[in-house]
C-alpha positions in Angstrom: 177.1 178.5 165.7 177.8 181.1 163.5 180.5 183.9 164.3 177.7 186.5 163.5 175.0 184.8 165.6 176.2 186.9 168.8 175.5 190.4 166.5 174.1 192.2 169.9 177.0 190.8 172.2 179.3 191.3 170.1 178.4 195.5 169.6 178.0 195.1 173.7 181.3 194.3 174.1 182.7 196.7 170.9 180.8 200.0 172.5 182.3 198.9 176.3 185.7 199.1 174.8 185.5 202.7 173.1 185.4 204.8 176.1 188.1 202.5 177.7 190.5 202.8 174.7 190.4 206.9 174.9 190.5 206.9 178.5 193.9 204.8 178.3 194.8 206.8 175.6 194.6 210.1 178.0 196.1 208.4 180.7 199.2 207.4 178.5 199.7 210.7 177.1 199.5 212.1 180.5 202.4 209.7 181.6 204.6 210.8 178.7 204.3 214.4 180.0 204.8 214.0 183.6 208.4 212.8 182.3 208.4 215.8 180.4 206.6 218.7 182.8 210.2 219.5 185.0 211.4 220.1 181.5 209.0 222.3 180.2 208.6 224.3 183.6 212.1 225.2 182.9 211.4 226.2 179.4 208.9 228.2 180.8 210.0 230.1 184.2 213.3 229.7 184.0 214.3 230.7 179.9 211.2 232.6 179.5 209.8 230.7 176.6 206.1 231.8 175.7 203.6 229.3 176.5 202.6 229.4 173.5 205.8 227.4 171.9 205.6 224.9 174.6 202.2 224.1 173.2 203.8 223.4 170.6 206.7 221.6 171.8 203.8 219.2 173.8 201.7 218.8 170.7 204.6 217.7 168.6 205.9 215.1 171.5 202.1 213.3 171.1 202.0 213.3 167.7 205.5 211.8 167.5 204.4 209.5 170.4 200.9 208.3 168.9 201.7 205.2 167.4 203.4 203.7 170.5 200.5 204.9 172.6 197.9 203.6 170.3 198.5 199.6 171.3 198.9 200.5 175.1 195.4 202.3 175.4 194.0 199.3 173.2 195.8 196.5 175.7 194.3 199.1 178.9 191.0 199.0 177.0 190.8 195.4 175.9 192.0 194.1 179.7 189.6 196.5 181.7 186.3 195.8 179.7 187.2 191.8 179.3 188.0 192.1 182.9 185.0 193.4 183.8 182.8 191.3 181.9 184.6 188.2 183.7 184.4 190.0 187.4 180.6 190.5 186.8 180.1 186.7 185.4 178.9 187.9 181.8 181.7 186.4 180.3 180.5 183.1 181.5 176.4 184.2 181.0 177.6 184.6 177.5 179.5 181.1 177.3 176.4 179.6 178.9 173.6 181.0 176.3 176.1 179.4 173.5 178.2 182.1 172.4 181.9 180.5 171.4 184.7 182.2 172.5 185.3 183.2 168.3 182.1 185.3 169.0 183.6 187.1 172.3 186.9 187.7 170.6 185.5 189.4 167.3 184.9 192.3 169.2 188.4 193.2 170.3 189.9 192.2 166.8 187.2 194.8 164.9 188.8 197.4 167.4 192.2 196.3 167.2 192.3 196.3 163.0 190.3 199.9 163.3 193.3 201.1 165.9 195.9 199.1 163.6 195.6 201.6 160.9 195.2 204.9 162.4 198.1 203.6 164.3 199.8 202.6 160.8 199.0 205.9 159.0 200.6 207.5 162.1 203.8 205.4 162.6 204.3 205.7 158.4 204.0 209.6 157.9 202.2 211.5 160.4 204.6 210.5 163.7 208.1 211.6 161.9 206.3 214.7 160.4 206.0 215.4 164.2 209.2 214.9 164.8 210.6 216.5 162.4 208.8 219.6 163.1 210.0 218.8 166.9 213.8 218.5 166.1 213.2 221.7 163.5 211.4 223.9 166.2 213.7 223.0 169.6 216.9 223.3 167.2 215.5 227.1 166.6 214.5 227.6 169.8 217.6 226.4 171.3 219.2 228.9 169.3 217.3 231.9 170.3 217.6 230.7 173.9 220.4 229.2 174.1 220.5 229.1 178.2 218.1 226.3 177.5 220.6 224.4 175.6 224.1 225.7 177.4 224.5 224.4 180.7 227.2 225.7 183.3 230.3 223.8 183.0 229.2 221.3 180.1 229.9 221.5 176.5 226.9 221.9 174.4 226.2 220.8 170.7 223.4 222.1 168.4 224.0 226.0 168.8 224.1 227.0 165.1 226.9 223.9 164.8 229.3 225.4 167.5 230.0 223.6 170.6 229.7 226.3 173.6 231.1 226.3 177.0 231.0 228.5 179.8 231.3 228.5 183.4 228.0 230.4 184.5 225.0 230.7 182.7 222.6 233.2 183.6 219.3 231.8 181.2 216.7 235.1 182.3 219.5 237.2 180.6 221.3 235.4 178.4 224.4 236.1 179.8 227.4 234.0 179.9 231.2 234.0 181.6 233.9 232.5 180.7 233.1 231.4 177.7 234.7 229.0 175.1 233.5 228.5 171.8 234.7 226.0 169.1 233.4 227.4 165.6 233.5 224.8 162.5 231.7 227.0 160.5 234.8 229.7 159.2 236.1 227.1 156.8 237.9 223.9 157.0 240.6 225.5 159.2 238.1 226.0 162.7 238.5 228.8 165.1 238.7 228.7 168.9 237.4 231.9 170.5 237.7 232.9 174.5 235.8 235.3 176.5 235.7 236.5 179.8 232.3 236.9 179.2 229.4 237.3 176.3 225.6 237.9 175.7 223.1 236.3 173.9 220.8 238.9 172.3 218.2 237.1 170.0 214.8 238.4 167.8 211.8 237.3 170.1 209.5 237.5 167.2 211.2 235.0 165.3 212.8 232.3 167.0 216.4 231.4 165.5 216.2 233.5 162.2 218.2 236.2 163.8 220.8 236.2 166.7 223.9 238.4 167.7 226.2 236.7 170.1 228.4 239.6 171.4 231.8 238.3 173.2 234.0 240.5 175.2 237.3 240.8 176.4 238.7 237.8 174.7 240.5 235.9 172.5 240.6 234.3 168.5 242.8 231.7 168.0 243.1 230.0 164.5 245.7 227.2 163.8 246.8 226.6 160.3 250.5 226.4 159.2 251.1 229.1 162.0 249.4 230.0 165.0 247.5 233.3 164.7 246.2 235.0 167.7 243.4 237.8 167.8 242.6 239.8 170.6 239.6 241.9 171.1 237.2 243.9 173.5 234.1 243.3 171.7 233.5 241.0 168.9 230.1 240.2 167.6 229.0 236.8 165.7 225.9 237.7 163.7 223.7 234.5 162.8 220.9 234.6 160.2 220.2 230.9 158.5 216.9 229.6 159.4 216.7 227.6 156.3 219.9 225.9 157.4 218.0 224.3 160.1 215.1 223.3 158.1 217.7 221.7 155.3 219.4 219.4 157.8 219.3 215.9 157.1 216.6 214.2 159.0 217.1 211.7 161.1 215.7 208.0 160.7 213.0 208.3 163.2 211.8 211.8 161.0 211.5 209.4 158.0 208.7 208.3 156.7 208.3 204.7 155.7 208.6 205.4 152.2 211.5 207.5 152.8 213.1 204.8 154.6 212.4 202.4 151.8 213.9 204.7 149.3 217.2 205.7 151.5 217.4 201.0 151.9 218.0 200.8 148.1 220.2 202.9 147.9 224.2 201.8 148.3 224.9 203.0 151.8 228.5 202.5 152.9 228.1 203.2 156.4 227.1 199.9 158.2 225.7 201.7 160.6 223.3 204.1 159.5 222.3 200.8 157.3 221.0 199.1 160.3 219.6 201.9 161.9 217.1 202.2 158.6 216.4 198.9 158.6 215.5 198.7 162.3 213.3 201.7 161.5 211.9 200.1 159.2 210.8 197.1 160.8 210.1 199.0 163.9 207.0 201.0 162.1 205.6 197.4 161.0 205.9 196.1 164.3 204.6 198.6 165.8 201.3 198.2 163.7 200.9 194.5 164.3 201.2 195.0 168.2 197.1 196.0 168.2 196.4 192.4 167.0 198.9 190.7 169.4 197.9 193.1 172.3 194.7 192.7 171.5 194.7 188.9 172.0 196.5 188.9 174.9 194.4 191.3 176.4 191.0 189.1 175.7 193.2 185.9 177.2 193.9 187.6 180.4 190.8 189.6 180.4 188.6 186.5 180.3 190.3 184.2 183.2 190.6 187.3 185.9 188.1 187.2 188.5 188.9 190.1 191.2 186.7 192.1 193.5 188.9 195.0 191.9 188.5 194.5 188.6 189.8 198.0 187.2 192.8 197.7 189.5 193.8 194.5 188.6 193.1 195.6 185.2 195.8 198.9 185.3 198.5 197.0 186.9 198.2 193.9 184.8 198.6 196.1 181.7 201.6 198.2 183.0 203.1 194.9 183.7 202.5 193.4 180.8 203.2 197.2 179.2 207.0 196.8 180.7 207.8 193.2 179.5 206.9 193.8 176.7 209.5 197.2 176.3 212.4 195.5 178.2 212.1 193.1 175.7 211.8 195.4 172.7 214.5 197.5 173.7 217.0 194.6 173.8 215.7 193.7 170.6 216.5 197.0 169.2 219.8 197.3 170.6 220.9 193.8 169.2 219.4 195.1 165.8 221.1 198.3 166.2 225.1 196.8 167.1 224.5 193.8 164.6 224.2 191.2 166.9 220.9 189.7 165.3 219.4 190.6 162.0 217.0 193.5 162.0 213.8 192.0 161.1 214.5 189.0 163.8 215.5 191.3 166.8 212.3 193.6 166.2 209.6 191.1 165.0 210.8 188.6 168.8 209.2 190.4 170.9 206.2 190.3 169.2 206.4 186.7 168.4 206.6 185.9 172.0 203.7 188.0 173.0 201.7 186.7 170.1 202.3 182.9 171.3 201.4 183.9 174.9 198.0 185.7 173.4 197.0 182.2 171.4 197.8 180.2 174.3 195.7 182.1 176.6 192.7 182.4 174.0 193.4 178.4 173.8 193.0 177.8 177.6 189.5 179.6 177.2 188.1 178.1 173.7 186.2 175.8 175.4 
């Protein structure tokens, strides 16, 4: 029989999977934020941040998260209608009226190439736009609030390239004490500067293009051939470099694929950073090719459950399968990452060993 013959099954099937796929979709994102909601309630009550910016923190956490998200909601989507279809014995009405399994499984494959190259368009450019414009907009936001960044009694990175300590931090303010600062930024000779106490006093209609950090009662101290020691009852440290922050180097996951490609021909000493780019690199592929393998997997399972609680079954069968499948890929990625296998092996296992469990499952139920 012909893979077209089942035309009206087929669109059954392909229409019971769309509102599936963007209800797994919703329920994914939502699981990303709950991670993220006691952090952003302290953005927001606690450092005073409008909510206005953490709409736009959360927007650009999704759009950096999309193309991960894409093959869970199309496993959740793929298991729960396939799953249903077998619970309710249509799957097998289906089989009966002469419909080959090819037929049932064309369904989930349109939907999976459909979802394959959003998800590709995403994972290429669209995903490290976001988070670019992520690391951009917390980096200036950290600077104009810096409670969120500086912690009591922990040194903190990333304010306007110092690293800041102080023993109490009060965030509502922006009031610190005791506070030591170590200041790269004077030269190649750095300078150490002590405080009994200082205050934070930023521009709230432009987060991180302007900021005054005004120190008292403390101490300069700058080591070169001789010690030389400063002391002083106020001292101000005026900051006003926005484009500084936008001209940082981006990091590999802010790359696009091109971008990556580019930066891999090039002659890079660092042996490091080399794998890191090729990992990326692989990773965004990977990624991609996850709809099909999920996609197979999911009509394999789908078709040989047969619970009372079909949507139950469904949810914790994906999240399980969901898990193994990131255990896996994170110890693929940290074996790429150290040099312990070859990039394109360690990323591309995991979904080699998913994509033989999908074909043996479809092969159980060809028949």
């Amino acid at each position: 029989m012909s893979i077209f013959s089942g035309k009206k099954a087929a669109q059954y099937i392909f229409f019971e999977m769309l509102p599936s796929f963007i209800l797994g979709l919703l329920v994914f994102i939502s699981i990303i934020l709950m991670f993220q909601v006691l952090r952003l309630t302290e953005f927001a009550l606690v450092h005073g941040i409008k909510l206005q910016m953490i709409g736009e923190l959360i927007g650009y956490v999704i759009i950096s998260m999309l193309p991960v998200l894409f093959p869970m909601a199309l496993l959740f989507s793929v298991l729960l209608t396939y799953g249903r279809l077998s619970n309710d014995s249509e799957i097998v009405a289906m089989k009966a009226s002469g419909l080959p399994m090819s037929t049932l499984l064309l369904p989930a494959l349109i939907l999976a190439t459909l979802v394959g190259i959003i998800s590709a368009q995403m994972s290429f450019n669209i995903a490290p736009w976001g988070n670019r414009q992520f690391e951009v907009f917390y980096t200036r936001l950290a600077n104009t609030k810096a409670g969120a960044v500086i912690k009591e009694g922990t040194f903190s990175e990333g304010f306007f390239d110092m690293v800041v300590y102080a023993n109490e931090v009060d965030s509502k303010k922006g009031q610190l004490k005791k506070v030591f600062i170590y200041d790269e930024k004077s030269g190649d000779i750095p300078l150490t500067i002590i405080a009994k106490e200082g205050e934070i006093v930023p521009d709230p209609e432009r987060p991180g293009h302007e900021l005054l950090l005004r120190l008292r009662n403390g101490e300069i101290h700058r080591q070169a051939k001789t010690h030389t020691k400063i002391s002083f009852e106020t001292y101000d440290v005026h900051f006003s470099e926005p484009e500084a922050v936008v001209e940082k180097e981006k990091t590999p996951p802010s790359l696009t694929l091109q971008e990556v490609r580019n930066r891999l021909k090039e002659n890079i000493e660092d042996p490091e950073l080399k794998r890191t780019l090729q990992t990326e690199y692989h990773k965004r592929w990977a990624i991609t090719a996850l709809c099909l393998v999920f996609a197979m997997i999911g009509v394999g399972l789908g078709t040989t459950t047969n619970r009372r609680a079909a949507k139950t079954g469904g949810m914790i069968l994906c999240i399980g399968l969901i898990i193994f499948y990131w255990i896996l890929y994170v110890a693929a990625e940290g074996m790429a990452r150290s040099g312990q296998l070859p990039a394109a092996l360690a990323i591309w296992t995991p979904n080699f060993i998913f994509g033989a469990l999908g074909f043996e499952t479809l092969r159980r139920n060809w028949n």
